[in-house]
N, C-alpha and C positions, 0 to 999 in steps of 0.2 A: 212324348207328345204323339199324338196319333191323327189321323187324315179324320179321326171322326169329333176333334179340338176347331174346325179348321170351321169357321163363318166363310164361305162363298156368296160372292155377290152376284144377286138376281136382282136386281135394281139400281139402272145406272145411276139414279138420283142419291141413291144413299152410297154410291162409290165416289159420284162426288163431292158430296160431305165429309164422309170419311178423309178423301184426299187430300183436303181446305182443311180437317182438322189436324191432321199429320205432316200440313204445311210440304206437301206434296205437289199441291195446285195452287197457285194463287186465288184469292178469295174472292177476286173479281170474273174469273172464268168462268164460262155457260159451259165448258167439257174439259177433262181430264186433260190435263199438259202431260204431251206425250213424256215418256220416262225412257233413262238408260242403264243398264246393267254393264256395269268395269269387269270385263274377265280376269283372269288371271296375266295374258300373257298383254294389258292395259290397254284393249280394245273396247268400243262400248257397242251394245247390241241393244234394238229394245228390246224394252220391258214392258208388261205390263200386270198392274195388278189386279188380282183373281179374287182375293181372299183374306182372312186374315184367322192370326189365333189370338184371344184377349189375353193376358198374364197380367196378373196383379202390378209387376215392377216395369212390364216395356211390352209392344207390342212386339208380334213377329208377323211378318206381311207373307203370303202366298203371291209371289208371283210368275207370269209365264214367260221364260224367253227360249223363243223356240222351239216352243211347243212343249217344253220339258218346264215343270214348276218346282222351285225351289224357294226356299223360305228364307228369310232373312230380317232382321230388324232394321225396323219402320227408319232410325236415326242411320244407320248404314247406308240404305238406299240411298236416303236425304244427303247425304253427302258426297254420294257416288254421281248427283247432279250438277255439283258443282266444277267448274274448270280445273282439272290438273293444275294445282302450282310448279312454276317453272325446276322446283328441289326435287319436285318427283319423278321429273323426266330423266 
């Protein structure tokens, strides 16, 4: 996969579409619900998303945290939003 795989958004409108389709944003939102990236060591930093690559079986998201972009799937993030269960602590 290469950086030239890689749709970046230039149109906040269809990032928030995007977002509302990837159940990223709630449907009701007029702007992107900010997002969090879980590091390694289970801290969360924003995020935010830049881009995406299409794949026939699953999306891979381009996003920036801290200035560094790194890819990851669309289902990964989505779950990186939700509260730490108390077994994971």
């Amino acid at each position: 996969m290469s950086n030239t795989d890689v749709i970046y958004f230039d149109d906040p409108c269809d990032l928030l579409e995007k977002l509302k389709l990837w159940k990223l944003t709630p449907k009701t939102f007029k702007a992107p619900k900010p997002l969090c990236y879980r590091m390694d060591d289970s801290s969360s930093v924003p995020a935010e998303v830049i881009g995406y690559v299409p794949h026939d079986q699953l999306t891979i998201l381009v996003i920036d945290v801290g200035g560094i972009e790194h890819k990851i799937c669309v289902e990964y993030l989505r779950e990186m939003q939700s509260p730490k269960k108390e077994s994971e602590e």
